[in-house]
C-alpha positions in Angstrom: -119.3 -30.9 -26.7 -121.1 -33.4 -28.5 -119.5 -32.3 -31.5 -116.4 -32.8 -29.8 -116.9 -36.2 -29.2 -117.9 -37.1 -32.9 -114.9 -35.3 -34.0 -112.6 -37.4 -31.2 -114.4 -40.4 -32.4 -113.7 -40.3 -35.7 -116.3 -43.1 -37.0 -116.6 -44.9 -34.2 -119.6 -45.4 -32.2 -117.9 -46.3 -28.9 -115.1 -44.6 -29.1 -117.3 -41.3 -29.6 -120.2 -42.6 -27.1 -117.4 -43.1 -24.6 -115.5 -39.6 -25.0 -119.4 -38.3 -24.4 -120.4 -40.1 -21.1 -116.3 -39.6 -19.7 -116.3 -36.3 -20.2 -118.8 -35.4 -17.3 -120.9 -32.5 -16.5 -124.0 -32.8 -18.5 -123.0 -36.7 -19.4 -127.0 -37.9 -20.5 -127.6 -34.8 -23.1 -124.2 -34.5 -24.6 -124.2 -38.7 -24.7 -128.1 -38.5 -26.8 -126.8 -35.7 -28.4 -123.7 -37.3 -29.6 -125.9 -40.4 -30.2 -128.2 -38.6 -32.8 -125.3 -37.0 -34.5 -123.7 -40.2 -35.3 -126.6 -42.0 -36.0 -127.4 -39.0 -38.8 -124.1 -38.7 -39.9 -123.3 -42.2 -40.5 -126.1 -43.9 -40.6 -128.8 -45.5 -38.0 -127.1 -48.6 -38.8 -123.6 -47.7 -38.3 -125.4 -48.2 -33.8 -125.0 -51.1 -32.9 -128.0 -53.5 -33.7 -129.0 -54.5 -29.8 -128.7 -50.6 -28.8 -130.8 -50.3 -31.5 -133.0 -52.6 -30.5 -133.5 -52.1 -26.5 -133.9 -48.0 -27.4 -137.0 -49.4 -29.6 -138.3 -51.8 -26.9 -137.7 -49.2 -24.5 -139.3 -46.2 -26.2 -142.2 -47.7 -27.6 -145.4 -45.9 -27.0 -148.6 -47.7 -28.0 -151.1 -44.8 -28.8 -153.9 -46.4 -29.4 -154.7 -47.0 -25.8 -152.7 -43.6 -24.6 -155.5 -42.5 -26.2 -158.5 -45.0 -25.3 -157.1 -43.9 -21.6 -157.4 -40.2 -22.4 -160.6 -40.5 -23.7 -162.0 -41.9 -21.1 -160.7 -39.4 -18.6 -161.9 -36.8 -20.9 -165.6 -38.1 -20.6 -165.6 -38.7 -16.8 -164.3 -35.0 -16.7 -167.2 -34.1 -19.0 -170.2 -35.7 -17.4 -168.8 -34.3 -13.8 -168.9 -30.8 -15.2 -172.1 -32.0 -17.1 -173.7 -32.8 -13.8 -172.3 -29.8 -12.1 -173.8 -27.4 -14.5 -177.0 -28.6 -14.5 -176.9 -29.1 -10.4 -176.0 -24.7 -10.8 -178.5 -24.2 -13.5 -181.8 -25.7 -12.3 -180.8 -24.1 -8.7 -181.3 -20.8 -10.1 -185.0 -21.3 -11.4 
């Protein structure tokens, strides 16, 4: 279907963007789908520049403290089991 729409838009963004979220049923993947397409096809600049923009703003991950975060979790984890083993181990001498 979201070939469909790129064919029924023929070159243009909201033509084809708007074929993709009329047409229903599974509206949000054939609409990204669609979205991609273009966006490959004709360039990432052929999307408008503020779609452009919020889907950056909106998407944005910042790693480095995804991982500062997971890191820490990690080593709580850690010294629990840490604790927990030795807890088992010297209650078996």
């Amino acid at each position: 279907m979201a070939l469909a729409t790129l064919k029924y838009g023929d070159g243009d963004f909201n033509k084809t963007i708007r074929a993709a979220v009329f047409y229903g049923r599974d509206g949000d993947s054939i609409v990204s789908m669609a979205g991609t397409l273009f966006g490959a096809i004709y360039s990432v600049n052929s999307i408008p520049e503020h779609l452009r923009r919020v889907s950056d703003e909106v998407n944005y991950r910042n790693f480095k403290n995804l991982v500062a975060e997971f890191v820490k979790t990690i080593e709580r984890i850690l010294d629990k089991d840490t604790t927990r083993f030795n807890c088992k181990q010297g209650s078996i001498r």
